[in-house]
BALOBA-1460 file (C-alpha; in Angstrom, 3 decimals):
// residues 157
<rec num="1" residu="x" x="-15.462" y="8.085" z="-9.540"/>
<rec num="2" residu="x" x="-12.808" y="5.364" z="-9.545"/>
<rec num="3" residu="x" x="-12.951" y="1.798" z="-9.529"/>
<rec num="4" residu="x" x="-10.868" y="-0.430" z="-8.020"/>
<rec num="5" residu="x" x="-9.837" y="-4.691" z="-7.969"/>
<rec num="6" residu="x" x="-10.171" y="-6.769" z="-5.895"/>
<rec num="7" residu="x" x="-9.136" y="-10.098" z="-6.441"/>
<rec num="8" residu="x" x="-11.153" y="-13.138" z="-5.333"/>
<rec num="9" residu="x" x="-8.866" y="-14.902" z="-3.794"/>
<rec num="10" residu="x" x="-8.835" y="-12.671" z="-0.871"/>
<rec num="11" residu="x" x="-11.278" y="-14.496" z="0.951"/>
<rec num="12" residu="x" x="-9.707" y="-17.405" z="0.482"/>
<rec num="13" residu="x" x="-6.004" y="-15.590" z="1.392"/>
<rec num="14" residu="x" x="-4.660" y="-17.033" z="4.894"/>
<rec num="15" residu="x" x="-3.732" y="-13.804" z="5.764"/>
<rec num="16" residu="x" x="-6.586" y="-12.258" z="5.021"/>
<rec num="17" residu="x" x="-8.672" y="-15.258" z="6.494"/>
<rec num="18" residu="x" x="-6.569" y="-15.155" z="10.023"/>
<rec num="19" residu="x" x="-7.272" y="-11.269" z="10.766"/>
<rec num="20" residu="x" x="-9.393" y="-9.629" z="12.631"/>
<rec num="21" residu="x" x="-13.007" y="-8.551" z="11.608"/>
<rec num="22" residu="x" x="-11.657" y="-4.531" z="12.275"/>
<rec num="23" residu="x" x="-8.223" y="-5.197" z="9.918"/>
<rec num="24" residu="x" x="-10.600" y="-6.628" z="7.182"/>
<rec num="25" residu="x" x="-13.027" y="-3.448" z="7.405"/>
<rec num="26" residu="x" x="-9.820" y="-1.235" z="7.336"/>
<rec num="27" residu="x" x="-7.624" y="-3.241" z="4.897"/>
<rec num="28" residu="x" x="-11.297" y="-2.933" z="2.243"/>
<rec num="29" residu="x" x="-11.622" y="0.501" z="3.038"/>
<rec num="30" residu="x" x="-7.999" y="1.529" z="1.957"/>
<rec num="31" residu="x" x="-8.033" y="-0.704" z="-1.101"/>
<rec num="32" residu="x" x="-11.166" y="0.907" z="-2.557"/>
<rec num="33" residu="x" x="-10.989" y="4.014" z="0.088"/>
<rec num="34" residu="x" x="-11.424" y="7.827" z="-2.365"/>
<rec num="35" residu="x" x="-8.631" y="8.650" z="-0.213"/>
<rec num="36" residu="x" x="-6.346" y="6.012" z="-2.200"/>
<rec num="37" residu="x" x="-4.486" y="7.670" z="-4.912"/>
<rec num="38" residu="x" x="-3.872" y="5.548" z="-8.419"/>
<rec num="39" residu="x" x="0.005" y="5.105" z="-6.596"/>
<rec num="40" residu="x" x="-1.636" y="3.326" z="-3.554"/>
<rec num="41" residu="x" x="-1.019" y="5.444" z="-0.662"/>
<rec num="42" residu="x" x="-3.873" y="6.568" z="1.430"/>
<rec num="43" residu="x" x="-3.457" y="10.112" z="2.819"/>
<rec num="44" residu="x" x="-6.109" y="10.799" z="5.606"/>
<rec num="45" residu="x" x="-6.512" y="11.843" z="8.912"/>
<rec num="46" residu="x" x="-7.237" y="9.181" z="11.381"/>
<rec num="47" residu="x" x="-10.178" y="11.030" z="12.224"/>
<rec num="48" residu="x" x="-11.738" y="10.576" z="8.592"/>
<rec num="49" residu="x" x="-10.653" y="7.090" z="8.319"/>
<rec num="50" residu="x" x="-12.550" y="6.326" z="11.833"/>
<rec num="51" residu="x" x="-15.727" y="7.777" z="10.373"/>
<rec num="52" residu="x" x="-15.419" y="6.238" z="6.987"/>
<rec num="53" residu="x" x="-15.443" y="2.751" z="8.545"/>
<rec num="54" residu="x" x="-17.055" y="3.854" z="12.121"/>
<rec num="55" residu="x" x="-14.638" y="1.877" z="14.373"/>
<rec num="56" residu="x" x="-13.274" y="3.563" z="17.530"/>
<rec num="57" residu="x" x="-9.945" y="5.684" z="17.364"/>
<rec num="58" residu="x" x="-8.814" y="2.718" z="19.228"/>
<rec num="59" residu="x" x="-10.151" y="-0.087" z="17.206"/>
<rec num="60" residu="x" x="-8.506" y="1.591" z="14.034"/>
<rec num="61" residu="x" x="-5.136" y="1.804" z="15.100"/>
<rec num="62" residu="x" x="-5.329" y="-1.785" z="16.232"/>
<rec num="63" residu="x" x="-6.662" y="-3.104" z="12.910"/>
<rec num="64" residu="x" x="-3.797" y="-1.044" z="11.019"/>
<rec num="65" residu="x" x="-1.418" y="-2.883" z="13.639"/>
<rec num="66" residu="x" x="-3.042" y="-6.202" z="12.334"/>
<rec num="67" residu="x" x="-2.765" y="-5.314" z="8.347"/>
<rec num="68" residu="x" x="1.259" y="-5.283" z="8.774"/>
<rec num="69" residu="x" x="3.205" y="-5.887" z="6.389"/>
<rec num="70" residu="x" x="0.402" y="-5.345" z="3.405"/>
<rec num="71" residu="x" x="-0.133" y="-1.845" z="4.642"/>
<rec num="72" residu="x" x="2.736" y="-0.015" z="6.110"/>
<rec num="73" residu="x" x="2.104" y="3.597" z="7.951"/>
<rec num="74" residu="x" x="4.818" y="6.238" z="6.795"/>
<rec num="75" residu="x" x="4.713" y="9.766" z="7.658"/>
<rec num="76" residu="x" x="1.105" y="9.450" z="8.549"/>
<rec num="77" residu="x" x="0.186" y="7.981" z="5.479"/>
<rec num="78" residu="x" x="-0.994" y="4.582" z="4.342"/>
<rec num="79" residu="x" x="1.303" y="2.279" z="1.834"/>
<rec num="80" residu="x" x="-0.659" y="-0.475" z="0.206"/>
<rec num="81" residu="x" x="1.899" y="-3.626" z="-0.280"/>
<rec num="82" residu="x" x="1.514" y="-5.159" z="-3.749"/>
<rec num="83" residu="x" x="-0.600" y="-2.529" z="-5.475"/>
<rec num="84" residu="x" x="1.042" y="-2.501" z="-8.838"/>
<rec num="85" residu="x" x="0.503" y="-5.945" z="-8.986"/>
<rec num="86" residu="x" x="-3.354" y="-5.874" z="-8.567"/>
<rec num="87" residu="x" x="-4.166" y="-1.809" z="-9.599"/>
<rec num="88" residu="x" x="-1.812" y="-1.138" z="-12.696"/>
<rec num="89" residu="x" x="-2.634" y="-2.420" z="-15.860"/>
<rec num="90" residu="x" x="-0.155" y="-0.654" z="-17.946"/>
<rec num="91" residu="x" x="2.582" y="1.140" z="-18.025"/>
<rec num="92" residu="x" x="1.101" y="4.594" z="-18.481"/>
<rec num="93" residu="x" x="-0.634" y="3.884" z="-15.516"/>
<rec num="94" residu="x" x="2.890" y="3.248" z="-13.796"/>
<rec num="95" residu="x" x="4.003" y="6.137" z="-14.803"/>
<rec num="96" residu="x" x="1.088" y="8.379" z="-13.308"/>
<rec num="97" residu="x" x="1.455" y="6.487" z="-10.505"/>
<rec num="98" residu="x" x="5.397" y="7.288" z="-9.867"/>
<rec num="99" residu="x" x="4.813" y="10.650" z="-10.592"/>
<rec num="100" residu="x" x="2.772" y="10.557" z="-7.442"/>
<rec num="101" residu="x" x="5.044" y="9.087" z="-5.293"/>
<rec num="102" residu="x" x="8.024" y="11.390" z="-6.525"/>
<rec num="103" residu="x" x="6.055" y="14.115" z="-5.125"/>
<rec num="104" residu="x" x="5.687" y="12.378" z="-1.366"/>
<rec num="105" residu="x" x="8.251" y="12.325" z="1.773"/>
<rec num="106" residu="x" x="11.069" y="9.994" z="2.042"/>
<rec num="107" residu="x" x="9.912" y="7.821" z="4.224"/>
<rec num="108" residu="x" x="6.892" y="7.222" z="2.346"/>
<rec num="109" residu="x" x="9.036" y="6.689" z="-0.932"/>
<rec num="110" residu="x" x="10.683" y="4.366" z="0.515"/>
<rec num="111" residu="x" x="8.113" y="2.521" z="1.603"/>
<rec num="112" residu="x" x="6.523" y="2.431" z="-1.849"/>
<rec num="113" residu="x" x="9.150" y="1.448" z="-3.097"/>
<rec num="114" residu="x" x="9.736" y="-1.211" z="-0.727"/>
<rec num="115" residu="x" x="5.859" y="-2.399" z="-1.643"/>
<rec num="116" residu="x" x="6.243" y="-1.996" z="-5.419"/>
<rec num="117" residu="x" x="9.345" y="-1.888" z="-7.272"/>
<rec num="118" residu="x" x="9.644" y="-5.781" z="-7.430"/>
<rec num="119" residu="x" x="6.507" y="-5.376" z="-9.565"/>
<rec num="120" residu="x" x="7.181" y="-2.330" z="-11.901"/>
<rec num="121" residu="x" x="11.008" y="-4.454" z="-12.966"/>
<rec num="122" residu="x" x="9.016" y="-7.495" z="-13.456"/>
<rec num="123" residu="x" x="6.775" y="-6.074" z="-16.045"/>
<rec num="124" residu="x" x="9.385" y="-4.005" z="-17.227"/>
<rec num="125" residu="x" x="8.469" y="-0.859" z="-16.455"/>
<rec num="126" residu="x" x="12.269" y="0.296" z="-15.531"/>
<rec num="127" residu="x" x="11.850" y="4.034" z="-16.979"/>
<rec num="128" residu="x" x="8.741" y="4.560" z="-14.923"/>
<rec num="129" residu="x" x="10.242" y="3.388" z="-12.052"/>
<rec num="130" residu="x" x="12.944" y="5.497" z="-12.260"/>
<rec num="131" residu="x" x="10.787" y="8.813" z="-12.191"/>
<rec num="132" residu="x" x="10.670" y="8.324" z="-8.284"/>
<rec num="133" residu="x" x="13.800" y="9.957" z="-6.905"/>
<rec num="134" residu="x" x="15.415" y="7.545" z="-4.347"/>
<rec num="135" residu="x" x="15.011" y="8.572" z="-0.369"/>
<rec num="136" residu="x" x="17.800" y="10.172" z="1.871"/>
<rec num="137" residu="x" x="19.412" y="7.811" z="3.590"/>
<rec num="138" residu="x" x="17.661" y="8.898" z="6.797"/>
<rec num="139" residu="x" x="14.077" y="8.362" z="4.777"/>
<rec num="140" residu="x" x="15.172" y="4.946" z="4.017"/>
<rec num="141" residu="x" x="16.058" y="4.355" z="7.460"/>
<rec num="142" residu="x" x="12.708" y="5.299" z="8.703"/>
<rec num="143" residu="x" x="11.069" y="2.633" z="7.135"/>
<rec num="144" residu="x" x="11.401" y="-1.488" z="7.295"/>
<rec num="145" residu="x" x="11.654" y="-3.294" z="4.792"/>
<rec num="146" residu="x" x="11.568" y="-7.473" z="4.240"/>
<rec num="147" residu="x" x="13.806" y="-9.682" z="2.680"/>
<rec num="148" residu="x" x="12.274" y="-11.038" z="-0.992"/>
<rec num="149" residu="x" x="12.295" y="-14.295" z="1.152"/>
<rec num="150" residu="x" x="9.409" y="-13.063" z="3.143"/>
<rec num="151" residu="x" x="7.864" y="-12.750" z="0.478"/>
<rec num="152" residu="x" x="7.529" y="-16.459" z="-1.134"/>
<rec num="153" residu="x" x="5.367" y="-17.431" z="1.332"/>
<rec num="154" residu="x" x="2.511" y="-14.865" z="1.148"/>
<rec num="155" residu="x" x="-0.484" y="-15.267" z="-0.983"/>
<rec num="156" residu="x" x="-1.470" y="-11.511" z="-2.228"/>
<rec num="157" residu="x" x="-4.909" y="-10.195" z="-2.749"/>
């Protein structure tokens, strides 16, 4: 068993706060989901997500539309946006968690990446980081990523 943070603020979040009921069931269930590895990426079928939080097919996909960009869907996983910042406390923990990731697609690399690196180089943990091989040009392609500019104006979870 695994525990996992979640930071109080989040009800008080204005992204968080504007979505719907559905995206706030889903967006819990993958930050505390025992699907979520230590790296953040949630690696499910639909199927068992739709059980695990009992919302229609239809209602899940919808709700996953509505948690863009703080989860991101890559090669039919989940990427959680931010989760060094809230899940890794050190940097062995970094490194277990890159060791993951170097072990996943392209396209979700990259999208980790995208989510995370910011965080790992602000607390220094350059050596971990660079564990995760970077993605094919094509992997990176497959993926979108956001100016840091976007990102100023987001409160995190």
């Amino acid at each position: 068993m695994s525990y996992r943070k979640i930071h109080d603020k989040l009800w008080s979040d204005r992204w968080f706060a504007e979505r719907p009921i559905d995206a706030k069931l889903v967006y819990l269930w993958a930050l505390t989901s025992r699907h979520t590895s230590r790296a953040g990426i949630v690696e499910v079928p639909d199927m068992v997500a739709v059980a695990e939080t009992t919302l229609t097919p239809a209602k899940y996909r919808a709700a996953l539309a509505d948690l863009s960009p703080r989860v991101v869907e890559a090669e039919g996983r989940l990427v959680i946006r931010k989760w060094a910042a809230y899940q890794l406390d050190n940097e062995s923990d970094a490194i277990g968690a890159a060791r993951l990731v170097a072990q996943q697609p392209d396209a979700v690399r990259a999208a980790w990446l995208s989510a995370n690196a910011d965080e790992y180089r602000r607390r220094g943990w350059d050596d971990a980081l660079d564990t995760v091989p970077p993605p094919s040009a094509h992997g990176a392609d497959t993926v979108a990523t956001r100016s840091p500019s976007e990102h100023e104006h987001e409160h995190e979870h």
